[in-house]
C-alpha positions as CSV (number, residue, x, y, z in Angstrom):
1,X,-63.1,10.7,-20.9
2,X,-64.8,9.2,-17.9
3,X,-67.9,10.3,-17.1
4,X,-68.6,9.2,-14.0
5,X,-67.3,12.0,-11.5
6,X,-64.7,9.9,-9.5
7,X,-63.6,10.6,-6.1
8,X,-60.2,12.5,-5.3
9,X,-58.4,12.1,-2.0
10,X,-55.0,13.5,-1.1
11,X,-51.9,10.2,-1.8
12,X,-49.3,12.0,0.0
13,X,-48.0,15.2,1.6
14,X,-44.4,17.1,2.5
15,X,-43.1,20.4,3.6
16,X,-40.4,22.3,3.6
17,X,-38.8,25.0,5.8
18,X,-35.9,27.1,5.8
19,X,-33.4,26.1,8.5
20,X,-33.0,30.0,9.7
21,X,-35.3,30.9,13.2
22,X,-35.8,34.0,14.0
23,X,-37.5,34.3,17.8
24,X,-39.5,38.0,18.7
25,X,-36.7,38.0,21.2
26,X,-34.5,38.4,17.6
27,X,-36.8,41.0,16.5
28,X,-36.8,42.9,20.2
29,X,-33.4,43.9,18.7
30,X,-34.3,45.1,15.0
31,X,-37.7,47.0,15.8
32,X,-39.9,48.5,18.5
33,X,-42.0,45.3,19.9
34,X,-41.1,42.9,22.6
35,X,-41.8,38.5,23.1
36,X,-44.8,39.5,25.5
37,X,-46.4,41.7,23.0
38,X,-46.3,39.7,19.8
39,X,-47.5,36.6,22.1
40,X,-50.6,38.1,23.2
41,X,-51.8,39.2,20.2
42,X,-51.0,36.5,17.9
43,X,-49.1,33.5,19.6
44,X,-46.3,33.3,17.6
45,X,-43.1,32.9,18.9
46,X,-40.5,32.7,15.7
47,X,-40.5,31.8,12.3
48,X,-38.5,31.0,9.7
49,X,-36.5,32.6,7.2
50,X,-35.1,32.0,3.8
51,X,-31.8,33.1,2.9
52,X,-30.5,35.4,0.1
53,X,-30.3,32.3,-2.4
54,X,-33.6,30.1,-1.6
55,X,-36.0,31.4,-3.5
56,X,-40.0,30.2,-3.5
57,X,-39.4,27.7,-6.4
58,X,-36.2,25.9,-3.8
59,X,-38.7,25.4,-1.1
60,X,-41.5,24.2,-2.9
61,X,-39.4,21.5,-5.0
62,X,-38.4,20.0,-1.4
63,X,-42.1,19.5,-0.5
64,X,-42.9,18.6,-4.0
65,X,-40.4,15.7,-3.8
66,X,-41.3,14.8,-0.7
67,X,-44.9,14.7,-1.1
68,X,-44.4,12.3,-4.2
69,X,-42.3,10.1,-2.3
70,X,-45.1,10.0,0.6
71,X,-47.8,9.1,-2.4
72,X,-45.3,7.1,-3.9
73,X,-46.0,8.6,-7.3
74,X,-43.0,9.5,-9.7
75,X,-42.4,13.3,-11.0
76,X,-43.0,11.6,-14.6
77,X,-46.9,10.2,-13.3
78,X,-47.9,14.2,-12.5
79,X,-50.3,15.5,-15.2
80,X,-50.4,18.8,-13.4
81,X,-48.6,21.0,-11.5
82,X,-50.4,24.2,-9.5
83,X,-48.2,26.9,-7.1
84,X,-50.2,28.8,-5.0
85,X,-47.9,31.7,-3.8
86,X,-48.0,35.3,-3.9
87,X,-43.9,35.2,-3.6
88,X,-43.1,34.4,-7.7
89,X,-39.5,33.8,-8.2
90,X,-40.5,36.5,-10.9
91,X,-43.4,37.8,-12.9
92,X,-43.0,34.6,-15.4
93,X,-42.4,31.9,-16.3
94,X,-44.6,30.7,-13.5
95,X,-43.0,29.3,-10.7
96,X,-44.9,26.1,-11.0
97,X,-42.9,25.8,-14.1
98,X,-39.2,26.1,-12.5
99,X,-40.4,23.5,-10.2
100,X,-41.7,21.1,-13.2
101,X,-38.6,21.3,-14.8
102,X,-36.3,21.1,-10.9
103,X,-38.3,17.3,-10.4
104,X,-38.5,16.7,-13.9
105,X,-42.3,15.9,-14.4
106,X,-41.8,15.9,-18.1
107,X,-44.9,17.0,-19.7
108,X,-47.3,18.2,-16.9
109,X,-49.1,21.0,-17.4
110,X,-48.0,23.9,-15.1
111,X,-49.4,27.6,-13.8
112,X,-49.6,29.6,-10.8
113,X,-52.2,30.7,-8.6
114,X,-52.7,33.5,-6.9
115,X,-55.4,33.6,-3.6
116,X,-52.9,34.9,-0.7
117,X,-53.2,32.7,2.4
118,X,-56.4,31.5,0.9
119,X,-54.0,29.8,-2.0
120,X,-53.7,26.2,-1.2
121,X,-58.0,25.7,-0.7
122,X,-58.3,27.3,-4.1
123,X,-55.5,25.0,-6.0
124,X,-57.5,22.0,-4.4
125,X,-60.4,22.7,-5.5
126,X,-59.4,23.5,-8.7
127,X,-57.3,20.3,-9.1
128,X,-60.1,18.1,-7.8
129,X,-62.6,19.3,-10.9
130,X,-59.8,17.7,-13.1
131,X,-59.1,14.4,-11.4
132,X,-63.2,14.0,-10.6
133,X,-63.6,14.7,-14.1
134,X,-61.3,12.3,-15.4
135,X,-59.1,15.0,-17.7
136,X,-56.2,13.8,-15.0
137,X,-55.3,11.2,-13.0
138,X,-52.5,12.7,-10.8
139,X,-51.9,16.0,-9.6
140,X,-49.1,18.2,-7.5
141,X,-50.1,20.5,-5.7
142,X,-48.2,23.2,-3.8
143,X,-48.7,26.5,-1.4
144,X,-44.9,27.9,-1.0
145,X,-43.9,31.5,-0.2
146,X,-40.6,33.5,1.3
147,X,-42.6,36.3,2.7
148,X,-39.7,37.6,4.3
149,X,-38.2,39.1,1.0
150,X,-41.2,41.2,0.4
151,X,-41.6,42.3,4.2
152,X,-40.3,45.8,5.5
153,X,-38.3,44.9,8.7
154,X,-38.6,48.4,10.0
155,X,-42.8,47.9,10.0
156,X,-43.5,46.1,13.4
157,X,-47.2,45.5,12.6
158,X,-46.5,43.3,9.6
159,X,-42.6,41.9,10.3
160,X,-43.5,39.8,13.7
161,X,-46.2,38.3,11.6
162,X,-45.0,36.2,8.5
163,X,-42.7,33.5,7.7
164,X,-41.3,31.2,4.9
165,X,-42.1,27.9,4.0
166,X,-44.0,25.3,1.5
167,X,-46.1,22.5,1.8
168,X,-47.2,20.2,-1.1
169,X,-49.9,17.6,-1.8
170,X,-50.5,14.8,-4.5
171,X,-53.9,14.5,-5.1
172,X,-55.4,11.5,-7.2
173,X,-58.5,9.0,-7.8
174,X,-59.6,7.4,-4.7
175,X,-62.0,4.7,-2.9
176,X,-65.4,5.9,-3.4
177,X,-67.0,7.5,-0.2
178,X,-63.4,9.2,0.7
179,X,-61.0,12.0,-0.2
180,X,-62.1,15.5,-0.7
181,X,-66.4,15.7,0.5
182,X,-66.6,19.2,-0.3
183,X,-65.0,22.5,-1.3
184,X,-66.3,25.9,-0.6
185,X,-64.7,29.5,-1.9
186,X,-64.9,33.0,-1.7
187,X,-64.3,36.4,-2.4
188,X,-64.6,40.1,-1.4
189,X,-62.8,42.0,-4.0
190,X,-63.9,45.1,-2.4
191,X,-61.7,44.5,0.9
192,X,-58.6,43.7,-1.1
193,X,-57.2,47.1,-0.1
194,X,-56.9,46.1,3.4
195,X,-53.9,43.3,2.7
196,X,-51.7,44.7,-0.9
197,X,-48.6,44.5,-1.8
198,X,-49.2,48.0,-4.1
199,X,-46.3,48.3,-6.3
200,X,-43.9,46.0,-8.7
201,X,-47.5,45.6,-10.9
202,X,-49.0,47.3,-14.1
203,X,-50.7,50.1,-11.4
204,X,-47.5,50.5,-9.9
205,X,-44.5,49.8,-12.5
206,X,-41.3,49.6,-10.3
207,X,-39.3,53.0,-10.0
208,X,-37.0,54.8,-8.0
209,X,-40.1,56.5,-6.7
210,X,-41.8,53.3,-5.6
211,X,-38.8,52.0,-3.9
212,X,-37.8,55.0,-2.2
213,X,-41.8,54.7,-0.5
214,X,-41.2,51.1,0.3
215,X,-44.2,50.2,-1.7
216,X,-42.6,46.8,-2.5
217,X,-43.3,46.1,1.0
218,X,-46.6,44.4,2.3
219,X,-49.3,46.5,3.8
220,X,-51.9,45.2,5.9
221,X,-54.9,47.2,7.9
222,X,-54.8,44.6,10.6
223,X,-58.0,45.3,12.7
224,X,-60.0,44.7,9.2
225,X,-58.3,42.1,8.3
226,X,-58.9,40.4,11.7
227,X,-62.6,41.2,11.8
228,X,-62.7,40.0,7.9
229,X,-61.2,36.4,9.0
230,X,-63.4,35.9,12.3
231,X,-66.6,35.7,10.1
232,X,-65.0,33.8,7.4
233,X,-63.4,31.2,9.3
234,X,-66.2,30.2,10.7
235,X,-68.8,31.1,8.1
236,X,-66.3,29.0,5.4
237,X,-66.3,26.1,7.7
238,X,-69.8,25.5,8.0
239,X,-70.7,26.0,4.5
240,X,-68.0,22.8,3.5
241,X,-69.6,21.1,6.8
242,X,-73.4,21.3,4.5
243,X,-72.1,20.6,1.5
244,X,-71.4,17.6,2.6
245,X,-74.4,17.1,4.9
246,X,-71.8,16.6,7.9
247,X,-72.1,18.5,11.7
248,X,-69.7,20.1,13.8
249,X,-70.0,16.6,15.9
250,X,-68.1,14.8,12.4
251,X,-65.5,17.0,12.6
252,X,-62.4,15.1,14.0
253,X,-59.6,17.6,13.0
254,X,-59.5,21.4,12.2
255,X,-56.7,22.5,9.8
256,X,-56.8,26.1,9.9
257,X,-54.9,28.7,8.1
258,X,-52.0,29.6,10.7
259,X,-52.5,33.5,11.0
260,X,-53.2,34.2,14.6
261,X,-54.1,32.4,17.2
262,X,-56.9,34.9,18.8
263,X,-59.0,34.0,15.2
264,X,-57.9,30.5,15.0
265,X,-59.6,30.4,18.9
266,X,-62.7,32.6,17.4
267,X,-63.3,30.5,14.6
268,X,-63.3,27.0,16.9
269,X,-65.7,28.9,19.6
270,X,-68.1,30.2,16.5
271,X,-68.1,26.4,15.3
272,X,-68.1,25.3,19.2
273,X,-65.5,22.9,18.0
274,X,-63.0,22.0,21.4
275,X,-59.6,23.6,20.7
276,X,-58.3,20.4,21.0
277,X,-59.5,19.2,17.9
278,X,-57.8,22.1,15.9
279,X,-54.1,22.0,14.9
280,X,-52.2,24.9,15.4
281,X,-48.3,25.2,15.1
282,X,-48.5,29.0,14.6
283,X,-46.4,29.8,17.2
284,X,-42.7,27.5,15.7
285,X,-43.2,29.4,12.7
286,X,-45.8,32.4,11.8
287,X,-48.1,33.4,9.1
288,X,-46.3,31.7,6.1
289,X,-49.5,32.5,3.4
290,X,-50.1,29.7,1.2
291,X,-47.9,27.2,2.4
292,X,-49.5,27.6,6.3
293,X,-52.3,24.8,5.8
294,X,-50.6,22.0,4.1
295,X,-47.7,23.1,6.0
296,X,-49.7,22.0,9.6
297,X,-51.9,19.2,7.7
298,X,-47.8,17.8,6.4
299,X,-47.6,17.9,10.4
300,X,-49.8,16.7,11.6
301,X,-50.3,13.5,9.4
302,X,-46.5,13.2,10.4
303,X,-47.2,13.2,13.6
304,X,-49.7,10.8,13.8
305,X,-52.1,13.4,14.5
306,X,-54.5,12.0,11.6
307,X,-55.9,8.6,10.9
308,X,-57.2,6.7,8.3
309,X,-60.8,7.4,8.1
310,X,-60.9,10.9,10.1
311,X,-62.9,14.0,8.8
312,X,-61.0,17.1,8.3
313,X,-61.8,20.4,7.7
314,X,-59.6,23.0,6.2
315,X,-60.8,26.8,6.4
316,X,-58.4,29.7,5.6
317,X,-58.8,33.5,4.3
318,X,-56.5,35.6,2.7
319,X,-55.9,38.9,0.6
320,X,-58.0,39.4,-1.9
321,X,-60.1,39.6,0.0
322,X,-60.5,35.6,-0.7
323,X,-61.7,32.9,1.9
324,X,-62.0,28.8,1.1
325,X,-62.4,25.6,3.0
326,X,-63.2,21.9,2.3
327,X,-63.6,18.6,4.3
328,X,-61.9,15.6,3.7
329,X,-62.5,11.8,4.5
330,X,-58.5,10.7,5.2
């Protein structure tokens, strides 16, 4: 084993997203809100939706494949695969599994991970210690959820706000000096109540009870949840920023978790970081949980957004109550 902790940068990234919009003008129709509403306090304007036969593991082997051809890495060169999702196909095998076997990585290692929103800083992190520490040389990771199946259509303070989607990253050795600076994560255990999905667990077996109370359905205090993610945003950002004895003035991009668009503003003012620097694309599709940040950082290194030598930061928070970031030389 090398000994010599050895820098880890991202090779390549993809995405994928259901081909099914739905606009708040669509939802105008299904529950009590309106486009003006759902606009001003969180900026999205639709989403997308998975259909009845594309589960989590569909979406995330389309970004998985199309992060490996980006890195040009084959399936059969991943050591490990991690799935950050808190959308399973099904309690096991672990969704990172099905997708092993859908892009045949023969052989890699395989598990879930569970952070909410937060999911995708936490499977970085977790891969880098592996690569740095020379146990692996190449590994997939993945943020992928279809909120929509676990959302209750009739709850208008929860349905405007989530969508579907994945977004994948290779990770491997890199040139000394870039890749991943610094990670930073979090926890508040004691706020998870504020963002649960209660039942379907060993609290709350599944039963006609539980069903009939739509406890299979997310449930979200949304003013504490808000105030939570203001002062982590911010807060996480920073920490990753001194980890890696780099200032606000470094900073070149912002990748933020895509939530709403009145913290995403909150956390950039608290870092007094120009808007312009952060990448938001919140409003084409919504809160999609794990898969929101390498969803936008798939984006925006598509779109020419990010260059060769830039620094990024990524922040995010989710249930949990969990909260991560991390800063990356591209």
């Amino acid at each position: 084993m090398n000994k010599t902790l050895r820098s880890v940068g991202i090779l390549g990234t993809g995405s994928s997203l259901p081909e099914k919009i739905i606009t708040n003008y669509d939802l105008e129709k299904i529950v009590d809100t309106s486009h003006e509403w759902i606009v001003t306090r969180t900026g999205i304007h639709s989403r997308r939706i998975a259909d009845d036969n594309t589960a989590t593991s569909d979406l995330a082997t389309e970004a998985a494949l199309k992060a490996l051809k980006a890195a040009n890495v084959k399936a059969q060169e991943i050591d490990l695969i991690i799935v950050a999702t808190v959308t399973e196909d099904m309690a096991f095998p672990a969704t990172a599994c099905i997708v092993q076997d859908n892009i045949g990585a023969v052989g890699a290692a395989a598990f879930d991970l569970s952070a909410g929103c937060s999911g995708f800083l936490y499977e970085l992190a977790v891969a880098k210690q592996f690569i740095a520490a020379g146990v692996y040389n190449k590994v997939l990771i993945i943020g992928a959820e279809t909120l929509s199946k676990v959302m209750n259509w009739n709850d208008r303070n929860t349905c405007v706000l989530f969508g579907d989607g994945a977004g994948a990253a290779v990770l491997g050795p890199t040139e000394e000096g870039s890749g991943i600076l610094s990670t930073h994560l979090g926890a508040n255990g004691e706020g998870g109540k504020f963002l649960t999905l209660p039942a379907g667990g060993s609290r709350m077996p599944a039963s006609v009870e539980t069903v009939e109370q739509n406890l299979h359905y997310i449930k979200m205090d949304g003013s504490e949840v808000f105030k939570f993610a203001v002062r982590a945003m911010g807060n996480a950002a920073k920490k990753a920023l001194e980890l890696c004895d780099l200032g606000v003035e470094d900073i070149d991009y912002l990748v933020p978790h895509q939530a709403n668009t009145r913290i995403i503003a909150a956390a950039a003012k608290r870092l007094k970081l120009p808007i312009e620097k952060v990448y938001v694309n919140l409003d084409k599709y919504g809160n999609m949980s794990a898969a929101s940040i390498p969803v936008a950082l798939d984006e925006a290194v598509r779109n020419g957004k990010i260059k060769k030598g830039d620094n990024l930061v990524l922040v995010g928070f989710g249930a949990g109550l969990t909260w991560g970031s991390c800063v990356i030389k591209w």
